[in-house]
Every structure is written in structure tokens, then in C-alpha cells.
C-alpha positions in Angstrom: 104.3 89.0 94.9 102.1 89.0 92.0 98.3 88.3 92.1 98.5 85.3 90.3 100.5 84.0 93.5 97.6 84.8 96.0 94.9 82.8 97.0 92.2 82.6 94.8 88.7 83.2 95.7 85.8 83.2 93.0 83.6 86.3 92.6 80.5 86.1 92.5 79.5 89.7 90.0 75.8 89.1 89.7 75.7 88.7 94.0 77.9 92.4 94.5 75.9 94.1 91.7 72.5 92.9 93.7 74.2 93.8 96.9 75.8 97.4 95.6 72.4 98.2 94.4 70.5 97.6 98.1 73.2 98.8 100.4 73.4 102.3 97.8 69.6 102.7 98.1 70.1 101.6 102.1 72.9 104.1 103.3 73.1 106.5 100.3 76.1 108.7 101.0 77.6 106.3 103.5 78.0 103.9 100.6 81.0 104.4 98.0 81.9 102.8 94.7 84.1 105.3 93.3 87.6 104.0 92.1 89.7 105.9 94.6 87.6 105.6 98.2 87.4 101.7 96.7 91.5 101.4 96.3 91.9 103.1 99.4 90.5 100.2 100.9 92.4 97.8 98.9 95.9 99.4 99.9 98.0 98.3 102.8 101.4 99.1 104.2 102.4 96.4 102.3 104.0 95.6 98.7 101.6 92.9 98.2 99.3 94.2 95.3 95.5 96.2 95.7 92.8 94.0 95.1 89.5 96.0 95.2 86.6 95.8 96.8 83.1 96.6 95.0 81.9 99.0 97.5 82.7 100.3 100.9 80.2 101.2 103.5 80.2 102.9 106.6 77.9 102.0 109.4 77.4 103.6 112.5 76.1 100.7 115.0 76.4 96.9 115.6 72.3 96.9 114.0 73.7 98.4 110.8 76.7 95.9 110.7 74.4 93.0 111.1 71.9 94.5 108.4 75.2 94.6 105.6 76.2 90.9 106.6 72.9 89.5 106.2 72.6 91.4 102.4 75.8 89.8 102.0 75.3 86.3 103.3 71.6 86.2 101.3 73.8 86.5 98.0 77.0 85.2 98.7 79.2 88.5 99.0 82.5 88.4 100.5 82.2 91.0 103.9 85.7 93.2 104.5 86.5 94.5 108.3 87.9 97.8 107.8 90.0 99.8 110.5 93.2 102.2 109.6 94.5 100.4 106.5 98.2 99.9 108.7 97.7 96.0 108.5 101.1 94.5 106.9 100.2 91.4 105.3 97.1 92.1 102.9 94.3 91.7 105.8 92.2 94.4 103.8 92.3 93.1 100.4 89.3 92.0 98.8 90.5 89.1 96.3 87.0 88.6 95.6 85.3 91.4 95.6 82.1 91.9 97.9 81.6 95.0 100.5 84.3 96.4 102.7 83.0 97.7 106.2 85.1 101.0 106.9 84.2 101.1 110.8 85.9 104.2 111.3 82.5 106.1 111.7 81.9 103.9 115.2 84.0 105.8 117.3 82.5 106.2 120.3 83.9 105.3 124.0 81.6 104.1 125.5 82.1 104.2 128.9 84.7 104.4 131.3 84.8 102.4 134.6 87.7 104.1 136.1 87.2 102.1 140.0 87.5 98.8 137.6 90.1 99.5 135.9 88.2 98.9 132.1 86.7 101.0 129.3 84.0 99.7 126.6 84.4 101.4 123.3 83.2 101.2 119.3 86.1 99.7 117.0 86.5 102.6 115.1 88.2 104.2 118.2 91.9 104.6 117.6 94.6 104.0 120.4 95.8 107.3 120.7 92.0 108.8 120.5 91.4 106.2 123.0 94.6 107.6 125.2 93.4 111.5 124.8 90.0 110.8 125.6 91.5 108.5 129.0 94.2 111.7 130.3 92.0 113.1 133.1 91.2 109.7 134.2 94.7 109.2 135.4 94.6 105.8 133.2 95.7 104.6 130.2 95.6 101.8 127.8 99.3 100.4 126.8 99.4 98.5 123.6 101.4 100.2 121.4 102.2 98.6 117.9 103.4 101.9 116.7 100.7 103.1 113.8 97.4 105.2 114.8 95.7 101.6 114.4 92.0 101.5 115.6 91.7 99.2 118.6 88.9 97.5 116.3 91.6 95.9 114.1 94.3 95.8 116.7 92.3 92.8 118.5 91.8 91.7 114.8 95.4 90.7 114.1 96.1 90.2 118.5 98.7 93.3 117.7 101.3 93.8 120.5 104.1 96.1 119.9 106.7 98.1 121.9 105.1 97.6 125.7 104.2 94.1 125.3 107.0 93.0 127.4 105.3 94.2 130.4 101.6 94.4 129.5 100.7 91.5 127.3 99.3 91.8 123.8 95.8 92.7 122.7 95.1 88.9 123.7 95.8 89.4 127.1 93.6 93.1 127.6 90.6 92.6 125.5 87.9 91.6 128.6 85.0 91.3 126.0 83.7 91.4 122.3 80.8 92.4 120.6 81.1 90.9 117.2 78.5 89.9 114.3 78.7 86.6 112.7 78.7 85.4 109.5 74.8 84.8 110.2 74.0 88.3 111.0 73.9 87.8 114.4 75.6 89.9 117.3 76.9 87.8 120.1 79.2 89.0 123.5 81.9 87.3 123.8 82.1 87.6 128.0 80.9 90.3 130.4 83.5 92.4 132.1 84.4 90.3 134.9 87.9 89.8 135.4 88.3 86.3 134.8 86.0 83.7 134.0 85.5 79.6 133.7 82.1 80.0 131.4 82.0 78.0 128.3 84.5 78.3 125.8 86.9 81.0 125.6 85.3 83.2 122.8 86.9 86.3 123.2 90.1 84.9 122.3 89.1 83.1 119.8 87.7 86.1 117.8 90.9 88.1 119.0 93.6 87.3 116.0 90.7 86.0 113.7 91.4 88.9 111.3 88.2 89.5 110.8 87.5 85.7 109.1 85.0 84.7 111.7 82.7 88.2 112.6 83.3 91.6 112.4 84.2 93.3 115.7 81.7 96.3 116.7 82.6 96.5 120.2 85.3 95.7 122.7 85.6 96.5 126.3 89.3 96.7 127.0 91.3 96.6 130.6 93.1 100.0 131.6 96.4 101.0 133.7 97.0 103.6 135.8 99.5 105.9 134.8 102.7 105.2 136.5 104.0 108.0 139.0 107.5 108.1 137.0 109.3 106.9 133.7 112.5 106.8 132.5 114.1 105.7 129.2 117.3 105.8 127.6 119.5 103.8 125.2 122.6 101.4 125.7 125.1 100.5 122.7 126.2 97.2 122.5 129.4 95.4 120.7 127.3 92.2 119.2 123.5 91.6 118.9 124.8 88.5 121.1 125.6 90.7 123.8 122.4 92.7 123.6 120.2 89.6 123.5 122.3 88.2 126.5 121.5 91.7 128.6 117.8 91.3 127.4 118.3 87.9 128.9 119.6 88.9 132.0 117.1 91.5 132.5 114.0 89.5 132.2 115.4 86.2 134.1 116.1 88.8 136.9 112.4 90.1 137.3 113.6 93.5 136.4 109.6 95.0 134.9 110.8 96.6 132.0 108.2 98.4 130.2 109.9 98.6 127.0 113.5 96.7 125.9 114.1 97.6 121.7 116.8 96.3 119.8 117.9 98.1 116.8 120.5 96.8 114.8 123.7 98.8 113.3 122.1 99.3 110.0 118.8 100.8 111.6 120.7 103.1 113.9 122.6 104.4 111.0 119.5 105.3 109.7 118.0 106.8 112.9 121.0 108.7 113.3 120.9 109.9 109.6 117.0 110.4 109.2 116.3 112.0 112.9 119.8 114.1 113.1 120.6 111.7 116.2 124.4 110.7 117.2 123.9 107.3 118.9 127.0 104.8 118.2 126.3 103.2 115.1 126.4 99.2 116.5 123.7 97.5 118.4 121.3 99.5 120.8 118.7 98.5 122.8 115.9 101.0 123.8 114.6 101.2 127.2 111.7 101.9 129.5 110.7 101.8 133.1 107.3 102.4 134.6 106.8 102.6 138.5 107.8 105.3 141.4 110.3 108.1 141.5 112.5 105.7 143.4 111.5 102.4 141.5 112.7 103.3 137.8 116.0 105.0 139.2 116.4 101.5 140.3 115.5 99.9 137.6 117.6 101.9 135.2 120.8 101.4 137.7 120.2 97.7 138.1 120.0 97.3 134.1 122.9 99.3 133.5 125.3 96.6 135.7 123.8 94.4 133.8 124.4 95.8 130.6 128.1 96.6 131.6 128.8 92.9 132.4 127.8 92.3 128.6 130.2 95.1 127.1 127.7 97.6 126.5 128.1 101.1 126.6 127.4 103.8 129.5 123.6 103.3 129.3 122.2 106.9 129.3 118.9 107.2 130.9 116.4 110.2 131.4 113.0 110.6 133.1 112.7 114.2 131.4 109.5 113.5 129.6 110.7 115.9 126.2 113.6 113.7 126.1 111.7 110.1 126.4 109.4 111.5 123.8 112.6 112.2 121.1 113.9 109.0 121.8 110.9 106.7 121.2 110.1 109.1 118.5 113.3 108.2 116.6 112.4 104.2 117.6 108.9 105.0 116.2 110.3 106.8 112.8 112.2 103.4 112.0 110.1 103.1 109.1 110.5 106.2 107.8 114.1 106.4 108.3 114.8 102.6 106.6 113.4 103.8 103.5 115.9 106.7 103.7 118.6 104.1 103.1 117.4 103.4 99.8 115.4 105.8 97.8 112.6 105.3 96.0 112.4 101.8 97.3 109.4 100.1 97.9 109.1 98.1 101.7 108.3 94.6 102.9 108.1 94.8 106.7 108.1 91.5 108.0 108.1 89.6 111.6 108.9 86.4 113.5 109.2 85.8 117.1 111.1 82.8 119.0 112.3 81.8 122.5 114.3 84.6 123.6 117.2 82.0 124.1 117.3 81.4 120.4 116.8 85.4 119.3 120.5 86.3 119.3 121.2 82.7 117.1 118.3 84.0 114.8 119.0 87.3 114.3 123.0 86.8 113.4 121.7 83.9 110.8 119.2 86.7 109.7 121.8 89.5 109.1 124.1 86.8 107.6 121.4 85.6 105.1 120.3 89.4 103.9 124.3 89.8 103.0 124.3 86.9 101.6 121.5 87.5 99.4 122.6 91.4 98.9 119.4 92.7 100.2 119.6 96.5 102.2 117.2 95.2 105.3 117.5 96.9 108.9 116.2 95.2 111.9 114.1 96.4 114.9 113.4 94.6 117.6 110.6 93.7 120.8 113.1 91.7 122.0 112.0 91.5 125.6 109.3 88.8 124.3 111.5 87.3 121.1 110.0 89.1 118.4 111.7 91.5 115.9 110.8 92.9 112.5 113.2 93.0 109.0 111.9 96.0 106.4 113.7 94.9 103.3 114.0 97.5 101.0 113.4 96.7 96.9 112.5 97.8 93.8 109.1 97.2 92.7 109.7 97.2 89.5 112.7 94.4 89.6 111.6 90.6 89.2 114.8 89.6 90.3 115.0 91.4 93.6 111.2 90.9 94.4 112.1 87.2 94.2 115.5 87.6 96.1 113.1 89.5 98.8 110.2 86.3 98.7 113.2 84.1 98.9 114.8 85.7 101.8 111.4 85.9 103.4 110.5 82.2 103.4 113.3 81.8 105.0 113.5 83.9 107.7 109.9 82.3 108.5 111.3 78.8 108.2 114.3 79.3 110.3 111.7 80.7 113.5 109.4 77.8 112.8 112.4 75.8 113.2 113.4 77.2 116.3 110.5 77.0 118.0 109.0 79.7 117.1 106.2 81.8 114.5 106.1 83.0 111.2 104.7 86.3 112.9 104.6 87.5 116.1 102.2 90.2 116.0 101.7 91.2 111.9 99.1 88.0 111.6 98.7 85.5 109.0 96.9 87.5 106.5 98.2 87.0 102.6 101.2 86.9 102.9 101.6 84.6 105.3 99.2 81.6 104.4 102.0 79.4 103.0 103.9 79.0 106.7 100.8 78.6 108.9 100.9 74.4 107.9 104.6 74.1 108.2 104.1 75.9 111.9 100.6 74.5 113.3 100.6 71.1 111.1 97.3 69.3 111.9 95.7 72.0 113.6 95.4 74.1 110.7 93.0 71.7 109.8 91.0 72.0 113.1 90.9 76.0 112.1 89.7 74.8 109.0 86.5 73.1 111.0 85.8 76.1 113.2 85.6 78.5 110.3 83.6 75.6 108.2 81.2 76.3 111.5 81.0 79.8 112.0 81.2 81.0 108.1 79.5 78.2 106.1 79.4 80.2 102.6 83.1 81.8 103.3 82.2 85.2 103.1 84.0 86.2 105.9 87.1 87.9 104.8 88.0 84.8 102.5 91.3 84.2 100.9 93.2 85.3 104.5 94.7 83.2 106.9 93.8 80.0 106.3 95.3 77.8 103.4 94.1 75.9 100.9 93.6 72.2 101.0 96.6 70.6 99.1 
């Protein structure tokens, strides 16, 4: 993808250089325009290329936040959320210019309301920060996409990862929101009630928004106690049918699986290879069960019948917590062990999410259409909720294998669309991802189009993500 093929917005140099000028005087040291702090900010885990913004700035409450968007809105500079930089599909870029807001500063929890069940935190907060900080509670917060994200910019793209299966997605455990529109005004979203029938349903719609609406300064999130027990293991399987059909199985039968992985042959070649494992090299799916001492022996037992009647393996299950930890370990170094299969390669991690009736049918098509194509891409799966990701590996530097990889991509987002399902299932929109939203939503793009015309009048609200534009 070159820059020429991303959406264009138009800077606006006379507006940042009147901007950069009050916000250094403003913050001093808390505001940056040198080159690197500035690409830093650009950069992505993503081969979509940098596109810098002017400054970045790093405020330390919701006032400061709304003092920076209303400089910006007064000249008509583009405004940047900040977390962690993990986002996949260019969330961060700046395509034209204006001031990133690094809100890694506003870090702060809260407060804790351990007899509700809820915690209220800054952004900046990270999950596993969030997690350390929660230990003596005896409670702990579940999402889990994998990266050290900040929970600021995990309710930003509605992230979900490996224990979505059993506790939702950031959609379903972000109570409330503190944000600040494009206005300069701080609004709460909801109060910390449980559920609610008041007005419109605000938190969720700033949840996903990827920071194209208002930037996120607070969140009060819901908490789980930590379950008595847990056990984990991993089952091979002949066929990624068979898995799927054991995932299947599982689910229909109310088993409460925490976690339920799929990682393809490839992938677990390169697990084995990468994290010295010896796991058969076909089809696995990873497991985990939360409950009692009693419940996830149980629940392990029950899914290895189930498992058996689809050809898979012995499933070998643990609830030695040294052993879990290696396991999801080598499930969390996917990443790192992908790129061992071809070295020097640069990454596009990509993700789509259908019915789970149609994931076995999608991801054979998918492995037949990345042989076709002669692509090296493993494949990792949440399949307990339909969703799996494809890192292709290529070289940068090759226009003919960058457009094999686009290629192979628009497909893979066509064929969910097609059955049923989304061009991403927990990545977001983004970049990259512009060009599928019409062909999924249709119409309603265009109602998305209204409620950002609304909110951000002057488009300075992370422009050139998400939304398309008009043909």
C-alpha cells in the first residue's frame, strides 16, 4: 500500500504552525516536534506507510485534553488519539498532519469498587497495569487482545481477543465514558449503573469510533472475580473442518469455555519451531476453562469426548499454572514466530469474523486461495466467536508480492462479507479497511456519515479513518 492509495485529507500548514506555536508555549516539554518522537507516532504494527503528525502532546487530565481540541478546532487541525501504537490498520496515522494526543501520561486508576464489581480508570492505563494494580482485589478485567494495549484505545477499536468467547468484547464491559468532543466539550457517556434505558446508547457509540468522534479520557470498566481454578491444554485435529465442528459442538452444548484458539498447521510449525515446542504439526485448538476445582475438570473431560468424536487427538490438559502460562505464551508469540517462517519479511496481520457455521468453509477457501496465490500466511484463530486472523508474510520492497498480498486481502474480506460476516472482527476499520465498510454496511455507511457530519463538523477528528469517501 502506497500513500498515494490512502485517503486523502488536506492540510492545513498555516493552522499546525499556529497551533505548534501555542500548544509549545502551553505545555513546553510535554510538547514534541522532533522527527523521531513525531514518527513514533506515525508507526503502527502495520505495513501501511508512516504518515506524520506535526507535533505530539501529552496531557495529563480531561481539562488539558479539552484545552488542545479547542486550539485545534479554532484553526482547523486534525486531533490524533494516541494509546500504545499496537493498532493494525493505520488508526494512528496522521494523513494530514495536526496534533497527536499521546495519552499515555493519564494513567491513573481511579477507583476501585470491588462490592460492584467495576473500576474507573485514565486511558492511558494499560491492561496488564490495570491487572497488576487489581491482584489483591481478588478481581480482574478479561479482555485480552494479546499486545500491552492501553484500555484507552482498546474501547477505541471495541478490541476483543482470546477470552472473548466467554466475556464479550470491550463493547460489552465498558459501563461508562468520559470523552471530549470535537467542540471541546467533556460529556459522560452513562453513570455506573448496570444497565440502563436513558437516552441514547452513547457509550457504545463512542466504543469502536477510533477515536473519529472524541477522544476518550476516562472509562469506568466492569471487573470479574478471579475464578477458583483453571485449566488449559491443546487438542490436535486431522482437518480445520473437524476442529471447527468440535468448536461447534462445544458452544451449542453450553460448555463456558474461556478460551477456544485455533491454529492452523503452518502456525504450529512455527510455534513448534520458534518456542522449542513439539505439538503435532496439523490443526490445534487451544483451550481454557474458568470455574471451581471440580467445574473445569469437567469441562476439560466433557470437551475431550467431544473432541474424540471429531478425530482429534488425546486432548492434554493442565491446571498447573507454569504450564498454562507456556502454553498461552507460545499462542501469544504467534507473531513473533510467523515472521520466523520467513526472514526479513515484513507482516500484514489481518481479520474477519463470520457465523461460526461458515468458519471451517472460510478458512479451507482461505488456505486454498493463499496457495493459490503463493503467499507464506499462517492462521490463528478466536474461533469460539468466528473470528480468525491471516499474518501474510512479504517483501516490502517487492511490488509484485505487495499487490499479490492487497489482492489476497480484498478477498479474504469479500468472501466474510459474503458469508455473512465482517471485514474485521476486532482490528477496526481504520486505513486499511475503508474500501470494505460500503460493500458490508451499504446504506448505513451513509447514516455514519450524518452522525460524524454532527458531532465533528470541521473533520478534525481523526480524519481520513473509517469512514469512506463519497463516490
Amino acid at each position: 500500500m502506497a500513500l498515494a492509495d490512502l485517503q486523502p485529507v488536506a492540510r492545513n500548514d498555516a493552522g499546525s504552525a499556529a497551533v505548534v506555536g501555542i500548544l509549545k508555549q502551553r505545555f513546553g516539554e510535554r510538547f514534541q516536534t522532533g522527527q523521531a518522537i513525531r514518527g513514533q507516532h506515525a508507526h503502527s504494527t502495520t505495513y501501511i506507510p508512516s504518515q506524520l503528525p506535526d507535533g505530539v502532546v501529552f496531557p495529563h487530565s480531561t481539562e488539558e485534553v479539552q484545552e488542545i481540541v479547542r486550539v485545534c478546532g479554532e484553526h482547523g487541525v486534525p486531533v490524533i488519539p494516541f494509546g500504545t501504537g499496537t493498532s493494525l490498520e493505520g488508526h494512528v496515522n496522521a494523513p494530514g498532519g495536526g496534533i497527536c494526543i499521546d495519552m499515555m501520561q493519564m494513567n491513573k486508576v481511579l477507583a476501585v469498587h470491588a462490592e460492584d464489581l467495576d473500576c474507573t480508570i485514565e486511558p492511558g492505563v494499560t491492561r496488564e497495569e490495570l491487572n497488576t494494580y487489581l491482584r489483591d482485589t481478588g478481581l480482574f478485567f478479561p479482555i485480552d487482545p494479546g499486545a500491552n494495549a492501553s484500555l484507552g484505545g482498546m474501547a477505541s477499536t471495541r478490541a476483543s481477543g482470546t477470552n472473548a468467547v466467554r466475556y464479550g468484547t470491550m463493547r460489552e464491559n465498558v459501563l461508562s465514558l468520559t470523552a471530549v468532543m470535537a467542540d471541546g466539550r467533556a460529556i459522560t457517556t452513562a453513570k455506573r449503573a448496570r444497565k440502563s434505558s436513558a437516552g441514547y446508547d452513547l457509550t457504545r457509540l463512542l466504543v469502536g469510533s477510533e477515536g473519529t468522534l472524541g477522544v476518550i479520557t476516562g472509562l469506568t470498566l466492569k471487573l470479574y472475580g478471579i475464578p477458583q481454578a483453571i485449566s488449559g491444554g491443546v487438542c490436535p485435529f486431522p482437518s480445520v473442518d473437524a476442529a471447527c465442528n468440535a468448536v461447534i459442538t462445544t458452544i451449542q452444548m453450553g460448555v463456558p469455555v474461556a478460551r477456544i484458539e485455533l491454529v492452523n498447521a503452518l502456525c504450529m510449525r512455527a510455534l513448534n519451531g520458534y518456542a522449542k515446542l513439539d505439538y503435532p504439526e496439523t490443526p490445534c485448538l487451544f483451550l481454557e476453562f474458568h470455574g471451581t476445582d471440580a467445574g473445569v475438570r469437567e469441562q476439560a473431560e466433557t470437551f475431550g469426548e467431544i473432541a474424540a468424536e471429531f478425530g482429534g487427538g488425546s486432548f492434554q490438559w493442565t491446571n498447573v499454572a507454569e504450564e498454562r502460562a507456556k502454553l498461552w505464551k507460545a499462542r501469544h508469540d504467534a507473531y513473533w514466530a510467523g515472521l520466523s517462517l520467513k526472514p526479513g519479511a515484513t507482516s500484514l496481520s489481518t481479520d474477519v469474523c463470520v457465523p461460526i457455521s461458515r468458519l471451517a468453509e472460510c478458512i479451507n477457501e482461505t488456505e486454498e486461495d493463499i496457495a493459490r496465490s503463493g503467499l507464506i500466511a499462517p492462521i490463528v484463530g478466536h474461533v469460539g466467536d468466528g473470528n480468525f486472523h491471516v499474518m501474510v508474510l512479504m517483501d516490502r520492497d517487492d511490488p509484485k508480492q505487495i499487490e499479490a498480498t492487497e489482492a489476497f486481502v480484498a478477498r479474504l474480506n469479500m468472501r466474510a462479507i459474503a458469508m455473512d460476516g465482517t471485514c474485521t472482527g476486532e482490528h477496526g476499520v481504520g486505513q486499511g479497511k475503508i474500501a470494505f465498510l460500503p460493500h458490508e454496511l451499504g446504506a448505513g455507511v451513509d447514516f455514519m456519515r450524518s452522525i460524524k457530519q454532527a458531532l465533528d463538523p470541521d473533520n478534525i477528528m481523526n480524519p481520513g479513518k473509517v469512514l469512506p469517501l463519497r463516490a
